[in-house]
C-alpha positions in Angstrom: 0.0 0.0 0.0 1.7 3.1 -1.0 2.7 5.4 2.1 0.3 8.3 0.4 -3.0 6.1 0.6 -5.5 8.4 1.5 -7.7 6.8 4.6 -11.1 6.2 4.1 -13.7 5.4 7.5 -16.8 3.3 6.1 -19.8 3.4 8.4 -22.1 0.6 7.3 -24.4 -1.7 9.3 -24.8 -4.3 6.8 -21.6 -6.6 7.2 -21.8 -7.6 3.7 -22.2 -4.9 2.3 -19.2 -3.1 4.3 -17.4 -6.1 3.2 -17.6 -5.2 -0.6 -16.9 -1.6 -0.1 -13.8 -2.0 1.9 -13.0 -5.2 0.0 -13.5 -2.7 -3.1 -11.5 0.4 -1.7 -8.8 -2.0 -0.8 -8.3 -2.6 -4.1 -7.8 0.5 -5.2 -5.2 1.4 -2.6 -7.0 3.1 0.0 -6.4 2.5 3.7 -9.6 1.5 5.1 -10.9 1.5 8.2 -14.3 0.1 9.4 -17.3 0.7 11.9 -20.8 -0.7 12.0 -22.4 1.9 13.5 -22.0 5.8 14.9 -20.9 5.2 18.1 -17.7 3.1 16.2 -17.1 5.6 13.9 -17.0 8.4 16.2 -14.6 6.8 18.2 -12.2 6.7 15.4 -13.1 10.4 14.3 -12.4 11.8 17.8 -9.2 10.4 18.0 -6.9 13.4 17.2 -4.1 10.8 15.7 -5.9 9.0 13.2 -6.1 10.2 10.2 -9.5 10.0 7.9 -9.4 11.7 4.6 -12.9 10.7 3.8 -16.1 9.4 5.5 -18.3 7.1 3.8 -21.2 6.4 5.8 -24.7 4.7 4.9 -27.7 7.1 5.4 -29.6 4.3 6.6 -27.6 3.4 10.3 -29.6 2.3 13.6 -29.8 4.7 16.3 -27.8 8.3 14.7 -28.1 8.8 11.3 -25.4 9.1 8.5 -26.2 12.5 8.0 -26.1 13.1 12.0 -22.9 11.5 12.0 -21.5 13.5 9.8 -22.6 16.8 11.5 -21.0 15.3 14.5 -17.9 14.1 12.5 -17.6 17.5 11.1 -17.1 19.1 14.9 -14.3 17.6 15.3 -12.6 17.6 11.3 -14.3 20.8 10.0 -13.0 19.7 6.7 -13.9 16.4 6.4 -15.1 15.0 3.3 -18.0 12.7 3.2 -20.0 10.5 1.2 -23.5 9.3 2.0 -24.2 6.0 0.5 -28.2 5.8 -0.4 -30.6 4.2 -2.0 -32.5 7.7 -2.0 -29.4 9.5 -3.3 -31.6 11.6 -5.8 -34.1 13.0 -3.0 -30.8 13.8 -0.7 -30.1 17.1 -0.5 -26.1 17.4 0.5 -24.3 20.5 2.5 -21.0 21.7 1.0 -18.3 19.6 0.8 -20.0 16.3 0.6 -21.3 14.4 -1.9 -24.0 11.2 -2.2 -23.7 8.0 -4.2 -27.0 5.9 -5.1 -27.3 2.3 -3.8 -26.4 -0.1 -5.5 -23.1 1.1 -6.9 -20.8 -0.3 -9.2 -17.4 -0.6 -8.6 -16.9 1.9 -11.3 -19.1 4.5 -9.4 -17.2 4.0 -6.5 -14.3 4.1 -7.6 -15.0 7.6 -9.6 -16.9 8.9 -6.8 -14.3 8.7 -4.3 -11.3 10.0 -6.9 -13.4 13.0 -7.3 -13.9 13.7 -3.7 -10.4 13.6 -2.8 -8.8 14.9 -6.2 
């Protein structure tokens, strides 16, 4: 894995599912780090010395929602991109600086979706 992989967080209940993406994001040289839930991934976000260049978390979570995870995610990285997976992408509206990807997804979409997001 090349030392400039950016790091990725997926949030995604569905083992399976969380499965392909990392499985997926692996592939295309990404350090990947998983949680199942909000209370997982927040654990990771508020730790100061782990870096997270994106967060791609599931609308759809138990308990807090993507899109209040990534409010909460953003209090402590301001900056941080994120990606809302969806399988109401087109009725999502998204706040600056993240973006939404439709479930399912192709690898392709995926793959082009998170090279755009972090350049």
């Amino acid at each position: 894995m090349p030392a400039s992989a950016s790091t990725i967080l997926v949030v995604e209940d569905d083992a399976i599912v969380r499965m392909l993406i990392v499985d997926v994001l692996q592939e295309l040289e990404f350090c990947v780090l998983e949680a199942d839930g909000s209370d997982a991934a927040l654990q990771l976000l508020e730790d100061g010395q782990q870096p997270i260049d994106l967060l791609m978390t599931d609308v759809g979570l138990p308990g807090m929602n993507g899109q209040e995870l990534a409010q909460r995610a953003r209090q402590h990285r301001p900056q941080l991109p994120v990606l809302f997976a969806s399988g109401y992408a087109d009725a999502m509206e998204v706040p600056s600086g993240m973006a939404v990807i439709g479930k399912p997804f192709s690898i392709d979409q995926l793959r082009d979706k998170v090279r755009s997001i972090l350049g």
